[in-house]
VEXDREN-2710 file (C-alpha; in Angstrom, 1 decimal):
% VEXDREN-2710
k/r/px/py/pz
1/UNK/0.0/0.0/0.0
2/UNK/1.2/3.7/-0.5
3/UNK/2.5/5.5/2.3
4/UNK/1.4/8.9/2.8
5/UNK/3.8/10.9/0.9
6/UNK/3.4/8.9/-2.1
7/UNK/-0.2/9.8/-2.0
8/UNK/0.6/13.4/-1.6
9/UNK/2.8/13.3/-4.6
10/UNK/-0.1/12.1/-6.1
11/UNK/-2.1/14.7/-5.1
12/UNK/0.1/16.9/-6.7
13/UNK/0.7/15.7/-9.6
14/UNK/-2.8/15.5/-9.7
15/UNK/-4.0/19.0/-9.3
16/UNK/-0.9/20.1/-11.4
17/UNK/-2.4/18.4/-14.1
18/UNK/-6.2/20.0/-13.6
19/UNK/-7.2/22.8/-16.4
20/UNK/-6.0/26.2/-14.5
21/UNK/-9.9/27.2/-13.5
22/UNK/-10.8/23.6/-12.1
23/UNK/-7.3/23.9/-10.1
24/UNK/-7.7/26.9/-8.6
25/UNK/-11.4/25.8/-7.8
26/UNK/-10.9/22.5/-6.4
27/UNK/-8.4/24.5/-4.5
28/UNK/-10.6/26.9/-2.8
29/UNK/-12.5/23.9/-2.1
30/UNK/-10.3/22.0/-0.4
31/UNK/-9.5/25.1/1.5
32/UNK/-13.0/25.0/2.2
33/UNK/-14.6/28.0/0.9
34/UNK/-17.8/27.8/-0.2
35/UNK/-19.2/27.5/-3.5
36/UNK/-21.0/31.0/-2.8
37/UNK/-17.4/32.0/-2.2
38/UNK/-16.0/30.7/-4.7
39/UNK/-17.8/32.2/-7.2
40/UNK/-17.5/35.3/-5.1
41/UNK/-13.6/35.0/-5.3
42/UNK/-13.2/34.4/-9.1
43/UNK/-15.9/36.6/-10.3
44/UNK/-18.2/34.0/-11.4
45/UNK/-21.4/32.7/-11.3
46/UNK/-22.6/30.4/-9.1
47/UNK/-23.6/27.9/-11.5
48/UNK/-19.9/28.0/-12.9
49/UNK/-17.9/27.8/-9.4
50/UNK/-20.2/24.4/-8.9
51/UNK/-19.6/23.2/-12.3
52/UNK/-15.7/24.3/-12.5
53/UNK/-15.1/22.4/-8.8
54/UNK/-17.1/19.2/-10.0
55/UNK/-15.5/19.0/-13.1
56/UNK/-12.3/19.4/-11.2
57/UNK/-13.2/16.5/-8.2
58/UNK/-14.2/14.3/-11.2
59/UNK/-10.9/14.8/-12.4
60/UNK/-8.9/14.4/-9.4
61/UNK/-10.7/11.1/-9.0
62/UNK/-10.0/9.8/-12.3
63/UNK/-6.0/10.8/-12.1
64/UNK/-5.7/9.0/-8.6
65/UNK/-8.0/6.0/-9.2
66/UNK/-6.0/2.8/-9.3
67/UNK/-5.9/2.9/-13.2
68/UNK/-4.8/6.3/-13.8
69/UNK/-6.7/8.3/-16.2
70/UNK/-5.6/12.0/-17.5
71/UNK/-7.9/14.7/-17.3
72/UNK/-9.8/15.8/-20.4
END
């Protein structure tokens, strides 16, 4: 099993490899802001801030699943 610094590589990697609005999203997020806030924060709607950080999620799960796949 992987320790916990090679899932936070991972993690990295990960959100390294997220489009830059879905990063900085997911991001906020995990910070845990709000999706009121978020979209707040980066000017948007609310509609986008909840589509931007479950795109983003989706995404993260996908790259750290046990059969890696890259983000759209």
């Amino acid at each position: 099993a992987p320790d916990a610094g090679d899932l936070l590589v991972r993690l990295h990697e990960a959100l390294r490899s997220l489009q830059r609005s879905r990063r900085v999203a997911v991001r906020l997020h995990l910070d845990g802001h709000s999706l009121a806030e978020i979209a707040r924060l980066l000017d948007w709607t609310p509609a986008q801030a909840r589509n931007q950080v479950y795109r983003g999620l989706a995404d993260l799960r996908r790259f750290l699943s046990p059969d890696p796949v890259p983000p759209r």
